[in-house]
N, C-alpha and C positions, 0 to 999 in steps of 0.2 A: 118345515117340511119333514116327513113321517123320512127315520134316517133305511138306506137300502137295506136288505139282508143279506146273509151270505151270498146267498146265488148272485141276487144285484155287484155286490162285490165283487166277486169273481166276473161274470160280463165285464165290467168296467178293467179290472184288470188287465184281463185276456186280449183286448181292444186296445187299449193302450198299447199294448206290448205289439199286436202285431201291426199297432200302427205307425210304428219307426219307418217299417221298410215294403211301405204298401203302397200302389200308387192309387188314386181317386179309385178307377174301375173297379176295385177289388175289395172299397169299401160297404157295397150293398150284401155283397155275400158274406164277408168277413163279419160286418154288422149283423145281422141274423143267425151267424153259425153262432157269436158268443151269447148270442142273446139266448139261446137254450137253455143258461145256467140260470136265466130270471123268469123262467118259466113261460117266454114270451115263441110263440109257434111263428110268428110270420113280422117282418119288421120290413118296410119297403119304406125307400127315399124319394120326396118331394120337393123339387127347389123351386123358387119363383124366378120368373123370366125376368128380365131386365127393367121392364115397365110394368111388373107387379102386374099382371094380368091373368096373368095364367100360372099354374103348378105342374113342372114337368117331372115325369116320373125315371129320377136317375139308375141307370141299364147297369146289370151285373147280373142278377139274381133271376134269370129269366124262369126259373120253375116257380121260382114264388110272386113273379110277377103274372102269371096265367091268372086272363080273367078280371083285371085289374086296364082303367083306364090311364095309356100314355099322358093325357094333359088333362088338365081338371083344370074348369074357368073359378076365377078370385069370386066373382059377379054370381051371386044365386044359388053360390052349392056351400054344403056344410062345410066340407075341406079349407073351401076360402071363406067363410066366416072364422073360423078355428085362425087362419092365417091373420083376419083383418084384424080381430083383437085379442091376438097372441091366446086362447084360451082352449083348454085342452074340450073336445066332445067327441061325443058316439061318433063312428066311423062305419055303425050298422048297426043294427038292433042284439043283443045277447042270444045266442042260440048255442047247442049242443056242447054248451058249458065254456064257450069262446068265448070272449070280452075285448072288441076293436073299439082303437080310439086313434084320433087324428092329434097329433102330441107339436106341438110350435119347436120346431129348430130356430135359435135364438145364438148369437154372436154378440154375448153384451147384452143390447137392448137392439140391436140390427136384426130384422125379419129375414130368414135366410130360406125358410122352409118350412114342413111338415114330416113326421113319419109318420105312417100309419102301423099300428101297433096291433098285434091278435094275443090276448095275453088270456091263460088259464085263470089270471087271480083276478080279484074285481075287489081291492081295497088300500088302506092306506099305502099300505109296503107298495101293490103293483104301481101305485103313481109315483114312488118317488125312486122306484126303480126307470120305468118309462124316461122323466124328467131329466134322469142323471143321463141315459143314453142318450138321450137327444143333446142335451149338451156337449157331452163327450163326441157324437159323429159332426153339431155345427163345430166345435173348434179343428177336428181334422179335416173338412170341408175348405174353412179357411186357411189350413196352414199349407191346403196342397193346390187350392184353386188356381194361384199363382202359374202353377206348373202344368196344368192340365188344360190342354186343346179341348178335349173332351165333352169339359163340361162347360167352358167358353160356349161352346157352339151349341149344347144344349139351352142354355137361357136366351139365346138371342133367335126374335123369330124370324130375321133376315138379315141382311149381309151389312156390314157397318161400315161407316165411312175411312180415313186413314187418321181424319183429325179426332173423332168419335174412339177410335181405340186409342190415341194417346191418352186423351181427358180422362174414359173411364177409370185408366191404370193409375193417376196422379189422383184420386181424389179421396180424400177419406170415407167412414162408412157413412150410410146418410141416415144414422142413428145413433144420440149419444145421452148418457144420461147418468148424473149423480144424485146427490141428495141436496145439489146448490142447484145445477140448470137442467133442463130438457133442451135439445139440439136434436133438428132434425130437416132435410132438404130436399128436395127432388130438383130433377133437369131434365128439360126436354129441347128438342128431337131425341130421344135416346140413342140413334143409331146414326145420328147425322150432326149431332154439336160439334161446334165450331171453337168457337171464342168464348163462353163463360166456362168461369168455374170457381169452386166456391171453396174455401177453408174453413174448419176449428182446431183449435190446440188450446190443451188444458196444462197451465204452469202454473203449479201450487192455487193459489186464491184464483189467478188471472186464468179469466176464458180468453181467446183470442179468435174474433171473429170476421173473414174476409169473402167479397167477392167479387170476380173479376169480370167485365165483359170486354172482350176484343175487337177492334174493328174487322166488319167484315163476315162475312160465310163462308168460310173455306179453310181448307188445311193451313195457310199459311195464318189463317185468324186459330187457328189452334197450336200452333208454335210459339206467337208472340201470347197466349193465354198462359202455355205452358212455362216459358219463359217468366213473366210475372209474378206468377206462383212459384218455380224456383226462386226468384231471388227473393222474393218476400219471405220467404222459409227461411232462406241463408240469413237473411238479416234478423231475423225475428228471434233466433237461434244462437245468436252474438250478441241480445239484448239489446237491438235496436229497439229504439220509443217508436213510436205511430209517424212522425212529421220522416224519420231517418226513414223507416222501412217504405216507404212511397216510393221518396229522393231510392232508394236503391234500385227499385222496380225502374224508376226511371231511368236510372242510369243504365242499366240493362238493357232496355229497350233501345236508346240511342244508340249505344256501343254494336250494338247488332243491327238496327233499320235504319241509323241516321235519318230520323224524322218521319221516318215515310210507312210506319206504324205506331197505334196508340193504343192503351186501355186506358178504360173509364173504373173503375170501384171504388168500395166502402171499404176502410182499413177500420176496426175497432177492438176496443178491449175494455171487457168487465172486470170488474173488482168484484169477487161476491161475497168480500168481507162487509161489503158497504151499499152494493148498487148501485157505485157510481158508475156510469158508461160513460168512456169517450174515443172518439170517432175522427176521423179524415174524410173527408170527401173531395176524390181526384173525377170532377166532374160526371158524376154517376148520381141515379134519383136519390132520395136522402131516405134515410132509414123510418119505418114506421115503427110507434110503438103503441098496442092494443093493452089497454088498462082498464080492469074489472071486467075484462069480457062486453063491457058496453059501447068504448067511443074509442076513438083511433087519433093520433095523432104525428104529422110529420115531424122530423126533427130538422129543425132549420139548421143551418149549419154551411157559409160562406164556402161555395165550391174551388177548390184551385182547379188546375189545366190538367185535362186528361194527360196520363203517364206516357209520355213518349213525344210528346209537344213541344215541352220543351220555354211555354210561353211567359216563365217566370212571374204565375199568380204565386203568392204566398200561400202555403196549407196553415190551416187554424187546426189547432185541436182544441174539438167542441165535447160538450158535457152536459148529462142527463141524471140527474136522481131518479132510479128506479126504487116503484113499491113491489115489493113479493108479489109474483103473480102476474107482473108486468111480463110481456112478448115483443120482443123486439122482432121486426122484419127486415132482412137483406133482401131484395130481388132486381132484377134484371128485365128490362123494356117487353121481352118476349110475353110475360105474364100479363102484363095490363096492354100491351097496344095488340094482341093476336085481335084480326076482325074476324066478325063472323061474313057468311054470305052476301050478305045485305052492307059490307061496309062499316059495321059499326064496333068499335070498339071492346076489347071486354072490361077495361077500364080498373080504374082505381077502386073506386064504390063496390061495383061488384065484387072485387080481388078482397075486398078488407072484410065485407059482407061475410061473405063465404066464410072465411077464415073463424069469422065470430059464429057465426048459425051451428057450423059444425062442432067446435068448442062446446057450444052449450047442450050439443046435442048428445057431448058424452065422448067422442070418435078419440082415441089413441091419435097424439102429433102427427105420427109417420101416416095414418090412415086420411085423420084431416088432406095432407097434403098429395097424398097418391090419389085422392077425392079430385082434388083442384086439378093437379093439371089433367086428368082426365076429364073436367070437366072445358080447360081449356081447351084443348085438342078439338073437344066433340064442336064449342064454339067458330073454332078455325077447321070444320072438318076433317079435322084427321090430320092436317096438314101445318104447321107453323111455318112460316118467314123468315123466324128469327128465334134466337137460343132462349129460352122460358126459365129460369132457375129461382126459386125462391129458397132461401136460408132462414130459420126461426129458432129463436133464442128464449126457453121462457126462462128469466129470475125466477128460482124457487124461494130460496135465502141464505144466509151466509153459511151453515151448519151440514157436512155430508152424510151425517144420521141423524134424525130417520131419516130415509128413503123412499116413504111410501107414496109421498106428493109425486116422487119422480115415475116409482114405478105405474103409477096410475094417470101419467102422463102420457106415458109411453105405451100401457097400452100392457104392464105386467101383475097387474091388482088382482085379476080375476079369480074365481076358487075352481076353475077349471074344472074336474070331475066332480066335483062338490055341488057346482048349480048342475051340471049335467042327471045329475039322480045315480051318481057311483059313487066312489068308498067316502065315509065321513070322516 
């Protein structure tokens, strides 16, 4: 990327600095006043709502917010194509020597947002000035989100359950990606989960890959979720192996429900010096893995007794040779048993279907999957039964450069103002 100039420089500096002792609100103004030195006239904040559906336009800046729509739908407008595949486009046509563009807010490889940008310049320099302030506003985004009501209650389109805001707060981002794996998940109800929830953790070579489902629909199935994941963290973190970190999970459970709660999951971990995977199954569906994009296959794998039972089956850890390219699947009963109207299942077939169609069809992981359970949803009208979470894992290969396999997993290959007909 074309390195910033002076002025880019100084933006990024002046931003930084006054972003020590700033809180959220006073990022949209703060972000547009330093952006003057990159010759940029108008810079406005878009976040995505919680179920990626929409782009809310984050409040500060209300003079330069005249004129400009509050929410912008993901579904059929440029804004959210620009979001679906991270890729920078026109934000309007060029006129009286103004240049808008809709620029991807990016945390890593996690979809955060959009700014829309009015910049004087229309070339290399203007994009890698743009790119660098979008980066610089998602990591202050993230580093104060934590702290802000504010902006809580902007991405959510209605009121969230009590077990829904623990889960959200415990879970990592739901986009992760090296030059070995693509990692990326979605969960639904967004505003009403219960009992799943899902893990990654990268140590040295080893991915580490979990997910939980709870008995139950209710806050207390989001305590024994949350619980689970704590101590599988605790343990994992003291370098338990896979057979210990269950046995702790369980031990947990008991110590706290004496019998009278359980979780089901998949405990696993990759090698990605090797490909080798292997796994625990504490009574939960077995893991799929999608190979060349064309067939699917379960991973068999002798289930012991859901975590909290107690019922003294033995855990096996079990073992897969992955080829580059290979996807592993975590999910949870909610994705395949949602019915539609009529009774019928959305099923296995369908679930593994989908996943491949989309793939081939080119779609960024994180888009594949905000695809699906939207597509679930619309099967269960709108409405799910039960918690829907699916986790996806693709081996790239042992090596963390290059990078470009990943980034174009992910969904960050694109040449942004490049295929748009802006600077070359």
């Amino acid at each position: 990327m074309e390195r910033s100039g002076e002025g880019g420089r100084r933006m990024l500096a002046d931003l930084l600095d006054a972003s020590h002792l700033m809180p959220l609100e006073s990022l949209p103004a703060e972000a547009a006043e330093c952006a003057r030195a990159a010759s940029f006239r108008q810079v406005l904040i878009y976040v995505a709502d919680l179920q990626r559906t929409t782009l809310r336009l984050v409040p500060g800046d209300e003079a330069a917010a005249q004129g400009h729509e509050p929410e912008l739908h993901v579904e059929g407008t440029v804004a959210g194509r620009a979001y679906q595949y991270s890729d920078v486009l026109p934000a309007a046509p060029p006129g009286g020597g103004v240049f808008q563009w809709w620029v991807p807010l990016l945390d890593g490889t996690e979809r955060i947002g959009l700014l829309r940008v009015s910049s004087e310049r229309n070339d290399a320099g203007a994009r890698a000035d743009m790119e660098a302030l979008a980066a610089l506003v998602s990591l202050i985004i993230v580093s104060k989100r934590g702290t802000s009501d504010a902006l809580a209650r902007l991405v959510r389109a209605r009121s969230m359950s009590v077990a829904a805001e623990m889960q959200w707060n415990l879970l990592p981002p739901r986009t992760y990606a090296d030059g070995r794996v693509a990692i990326s998940a979605s969960l639904e109800p967004a505003y009403d989960i219960s009992g799943d929830v899902f893990e990654y953790a990268v140590d040295g070579p080893l991915v580490h890959l979990t997910i939980f489902d709870a008995m139950g629909h209710d806050t207390a199935a989001g305590l024994s979720g949350a619980l689970a994941l704590g101590a599988c963290r605790n343990a994992r973190r003291q370098g338990a192996a896979l057979v210990d970190k269950a046995d702790a999970v369980e031990a947990a459970l008991l110590e706290q429900y004496d019998h009278r709660r359980y979780v089901t999951g998949i405990l696993a971990t990759l090698d990605t010096r090797t490909g080798v995977l292997q796994w625990v199954n504490r009574g939960h569906h077995p893991p799929i893995v999608i190979r060349g994009n064309r067939w699917t296959s379960h991973l068999a794998c002798p289930p012991a007794h859901p975590m909290g039972t107690d019922l003294g089956l033995r855990s096996i850890v079990c073992e897969e040779h992955l080829q580059p390219g290979d996807r592993i699947v975590l999910y949870t009963d909610g994705i395949t048993e949602a019915r539609s109207s009529g009774g019928r299942e959305f099923g296995l077939a369908r679930f593994t279907d989908f996943l491949i169609r989309h793939h081939a069809d080119g779609l960024p992981v994180p888009e594949t999957l905000r695809r699906l359970v939207q597509a679930v949803l619309e099967y269960h009208d709108g409405r799910l039964q039960d918690d829907a979470t699916v986790l996806l894992c693709e081996w790239i290969g042992p090596h963390l450069e290059p990078a470009d396999v990943a980034a174009g997993l992910i969904g960050l290959a694109s040449n942004g103002l490049r295929d748009a007909g802006g600077p070359a």
